[in-house]
N, CA, C and O of each residue as an XYZ file, in Angstrom:
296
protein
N      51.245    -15.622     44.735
C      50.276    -15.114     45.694
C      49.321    -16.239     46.069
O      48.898    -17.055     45.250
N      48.978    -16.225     47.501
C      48.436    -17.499     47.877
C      46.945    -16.718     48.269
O      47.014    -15.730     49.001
N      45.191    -17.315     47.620
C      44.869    -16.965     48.229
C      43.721    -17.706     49.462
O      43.414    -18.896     49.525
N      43.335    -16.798     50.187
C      42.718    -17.399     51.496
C      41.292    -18.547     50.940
O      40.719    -18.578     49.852
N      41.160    -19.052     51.688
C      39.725    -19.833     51.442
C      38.879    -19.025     52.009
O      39.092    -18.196     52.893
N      37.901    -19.295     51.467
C      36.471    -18.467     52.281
C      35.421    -19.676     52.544
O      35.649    -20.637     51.810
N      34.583    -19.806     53.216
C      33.612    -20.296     53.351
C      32.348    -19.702     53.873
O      32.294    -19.218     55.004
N      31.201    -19.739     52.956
C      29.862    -19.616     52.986
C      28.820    -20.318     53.584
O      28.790    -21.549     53.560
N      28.085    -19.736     54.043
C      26.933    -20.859     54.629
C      25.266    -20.108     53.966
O      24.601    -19.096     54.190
N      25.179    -21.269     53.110
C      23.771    -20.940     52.150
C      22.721    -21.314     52.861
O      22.823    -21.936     53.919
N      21.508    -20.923     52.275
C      20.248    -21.555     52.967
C      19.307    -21.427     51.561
O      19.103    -20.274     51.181
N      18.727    -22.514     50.774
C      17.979    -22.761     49.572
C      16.805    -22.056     49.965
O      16.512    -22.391     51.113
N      16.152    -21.369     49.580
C      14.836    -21.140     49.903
C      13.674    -21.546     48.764
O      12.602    -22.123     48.943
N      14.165    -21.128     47.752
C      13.262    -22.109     46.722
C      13.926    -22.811     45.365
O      14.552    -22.145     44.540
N      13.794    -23.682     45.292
C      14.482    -24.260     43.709
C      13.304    -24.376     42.403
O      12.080    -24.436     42.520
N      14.119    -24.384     41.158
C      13.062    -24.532     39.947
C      12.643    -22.867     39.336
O      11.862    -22.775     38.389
N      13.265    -21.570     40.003
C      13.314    -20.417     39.674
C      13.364    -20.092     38.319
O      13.395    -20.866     37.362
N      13.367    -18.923     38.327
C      13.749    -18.399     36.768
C      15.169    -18.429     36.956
O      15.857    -19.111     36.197
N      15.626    -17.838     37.783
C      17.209    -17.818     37.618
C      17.701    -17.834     39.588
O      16.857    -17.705     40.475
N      19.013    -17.996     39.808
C      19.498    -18.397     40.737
C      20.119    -16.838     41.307
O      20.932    -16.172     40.667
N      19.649    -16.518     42.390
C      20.077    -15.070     43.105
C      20.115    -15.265     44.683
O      19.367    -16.018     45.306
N      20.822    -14.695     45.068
C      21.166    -14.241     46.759
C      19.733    -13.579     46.700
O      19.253    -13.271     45.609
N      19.010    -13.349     47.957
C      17.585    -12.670     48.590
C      17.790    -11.866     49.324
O      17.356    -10.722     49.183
N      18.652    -12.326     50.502
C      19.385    -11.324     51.148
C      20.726    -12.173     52.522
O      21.307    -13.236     52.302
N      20.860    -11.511     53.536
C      21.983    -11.959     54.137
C      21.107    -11.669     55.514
O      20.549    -10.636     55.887
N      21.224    -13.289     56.269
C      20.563    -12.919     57.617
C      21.364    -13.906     58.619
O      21.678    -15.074     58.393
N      21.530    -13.398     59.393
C      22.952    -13.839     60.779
C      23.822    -14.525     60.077
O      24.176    -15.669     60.364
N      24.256    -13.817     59.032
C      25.948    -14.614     58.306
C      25.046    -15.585     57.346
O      25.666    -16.645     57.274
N      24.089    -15.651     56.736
C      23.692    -16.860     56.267
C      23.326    -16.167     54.911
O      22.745    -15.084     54.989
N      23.586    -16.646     53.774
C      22.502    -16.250     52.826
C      21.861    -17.209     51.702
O      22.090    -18.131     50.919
N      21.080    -16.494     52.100
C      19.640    -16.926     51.468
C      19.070    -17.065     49.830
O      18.750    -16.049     49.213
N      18.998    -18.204     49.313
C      18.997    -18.376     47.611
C      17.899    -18.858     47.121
O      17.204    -19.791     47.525
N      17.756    -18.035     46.049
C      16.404    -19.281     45.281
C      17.550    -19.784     43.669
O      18.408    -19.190     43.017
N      16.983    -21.014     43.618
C      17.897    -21.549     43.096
C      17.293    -21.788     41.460
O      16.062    -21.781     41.481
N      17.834    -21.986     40.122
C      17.242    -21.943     39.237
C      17.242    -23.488     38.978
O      16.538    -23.921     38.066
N      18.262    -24.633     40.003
C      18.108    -25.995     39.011
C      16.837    -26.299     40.337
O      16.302    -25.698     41.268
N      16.822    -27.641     39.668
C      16.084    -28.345     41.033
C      16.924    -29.431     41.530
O      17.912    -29.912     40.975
N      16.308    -29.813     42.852
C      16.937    -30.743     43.616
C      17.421    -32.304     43.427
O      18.113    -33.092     44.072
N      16.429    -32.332     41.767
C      16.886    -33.707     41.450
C      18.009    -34.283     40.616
O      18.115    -33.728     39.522
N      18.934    -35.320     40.870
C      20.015    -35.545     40.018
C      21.251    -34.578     41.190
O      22.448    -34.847     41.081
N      20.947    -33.869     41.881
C      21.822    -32.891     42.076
C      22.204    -31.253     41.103
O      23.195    -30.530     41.211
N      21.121    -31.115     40.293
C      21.070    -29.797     39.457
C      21.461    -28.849     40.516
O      22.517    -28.217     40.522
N      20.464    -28.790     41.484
C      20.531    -27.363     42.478
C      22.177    -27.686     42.880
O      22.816    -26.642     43.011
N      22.795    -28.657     43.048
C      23.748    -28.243     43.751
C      24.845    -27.596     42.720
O      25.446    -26.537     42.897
N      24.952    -28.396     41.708
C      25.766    -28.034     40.509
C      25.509    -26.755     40.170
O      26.391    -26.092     39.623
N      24.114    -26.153     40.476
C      23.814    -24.461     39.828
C      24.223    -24.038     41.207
O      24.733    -22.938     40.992
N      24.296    -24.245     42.408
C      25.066    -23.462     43.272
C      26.501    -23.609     43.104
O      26.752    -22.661     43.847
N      27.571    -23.981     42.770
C      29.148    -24.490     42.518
C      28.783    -23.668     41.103
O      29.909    -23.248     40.835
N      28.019    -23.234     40.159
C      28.151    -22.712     39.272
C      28.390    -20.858     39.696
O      29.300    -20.050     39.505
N      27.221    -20.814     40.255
C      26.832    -19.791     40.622
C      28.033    -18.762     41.631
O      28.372    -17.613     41.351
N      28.449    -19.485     42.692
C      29.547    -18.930     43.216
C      31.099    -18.620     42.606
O      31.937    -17.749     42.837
N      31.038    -19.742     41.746
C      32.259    -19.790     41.056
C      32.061    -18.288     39.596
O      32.871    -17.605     38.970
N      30.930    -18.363     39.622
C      31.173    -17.621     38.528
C      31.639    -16.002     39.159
O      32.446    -15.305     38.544
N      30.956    -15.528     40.544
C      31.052    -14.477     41.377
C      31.628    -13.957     42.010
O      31.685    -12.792     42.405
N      32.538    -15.537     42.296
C      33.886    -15.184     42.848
C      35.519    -15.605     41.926
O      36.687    -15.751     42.286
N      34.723    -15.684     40.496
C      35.786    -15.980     39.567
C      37.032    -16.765     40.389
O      38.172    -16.327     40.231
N      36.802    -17.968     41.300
C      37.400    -18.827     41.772
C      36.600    -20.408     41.886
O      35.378    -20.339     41.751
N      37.003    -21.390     42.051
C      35.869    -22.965     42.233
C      35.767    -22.897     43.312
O      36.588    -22.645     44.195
N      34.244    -23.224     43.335
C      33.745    -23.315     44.481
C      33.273    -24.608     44.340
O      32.836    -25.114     43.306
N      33.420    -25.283     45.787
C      32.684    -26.465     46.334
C      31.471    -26.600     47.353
O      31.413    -25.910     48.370
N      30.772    -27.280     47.103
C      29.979    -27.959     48.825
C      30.657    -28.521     49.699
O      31.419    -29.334     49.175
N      30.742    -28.483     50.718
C      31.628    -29.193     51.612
C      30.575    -29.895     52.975
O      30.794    -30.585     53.970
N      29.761    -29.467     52.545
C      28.779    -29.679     53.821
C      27.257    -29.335     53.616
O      26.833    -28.209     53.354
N      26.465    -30.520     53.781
C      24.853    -29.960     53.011
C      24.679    -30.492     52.329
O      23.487    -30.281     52.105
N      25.266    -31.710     51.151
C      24.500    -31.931     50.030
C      23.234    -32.171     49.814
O      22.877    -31.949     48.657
N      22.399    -32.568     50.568
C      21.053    -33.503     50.280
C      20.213    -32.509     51.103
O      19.011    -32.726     51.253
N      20.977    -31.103     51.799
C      19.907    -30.350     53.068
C      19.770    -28.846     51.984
O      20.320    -28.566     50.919
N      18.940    -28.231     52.700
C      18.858    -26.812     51.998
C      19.696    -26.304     52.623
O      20.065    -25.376     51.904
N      20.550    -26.277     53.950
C      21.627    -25.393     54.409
C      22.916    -26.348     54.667
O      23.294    -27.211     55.459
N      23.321    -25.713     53.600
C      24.917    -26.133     52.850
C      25.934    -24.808     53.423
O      25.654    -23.652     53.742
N      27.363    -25.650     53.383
C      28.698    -24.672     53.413
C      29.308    -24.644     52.098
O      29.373    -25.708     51.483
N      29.705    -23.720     51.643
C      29.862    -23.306     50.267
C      31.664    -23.109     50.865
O      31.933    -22.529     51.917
N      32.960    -23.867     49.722
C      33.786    -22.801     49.747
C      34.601    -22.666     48.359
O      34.674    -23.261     47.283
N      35.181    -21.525     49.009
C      35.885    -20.906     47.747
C      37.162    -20.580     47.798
O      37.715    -20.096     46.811
């Protein structure tokens, strides 16, 4: 069974959280506060954590690293 890719389009809204959650979903976009921070690349690694764990598949960045609105896929 082959399956499809998906791709996401995130938007950081705050990093350094207690923990890393969706906020909500606005024109296809959703919206995160993130639990790493931006330095070293934490936030991005806790987002590739975070999806992967949700969609029990790996997820990558493909687009966004260094911006708050990244393409996520899976």
């Amino acid at each position: 069974m082959h399956s499809s890719i998906m791709k996401i389009e995130v938007l950081v809204k705050r990093t350094g959280c207690k923990k890393t959650e969706v906020l909500l979903e606005n024109k296809g976009v959703l919206e995160l506060n993130i639990k790493g921070r931006p330095e070293n690349g934490e936030a991005n690694l806790e987002i590739i954590r975070f999806f992967s764990r949700m969609y029990k598949r790996p997820a990558r960045i493909i687009k966004g690293f260094k911006s708050k609105r990244k393409v996520i896929e899976i």
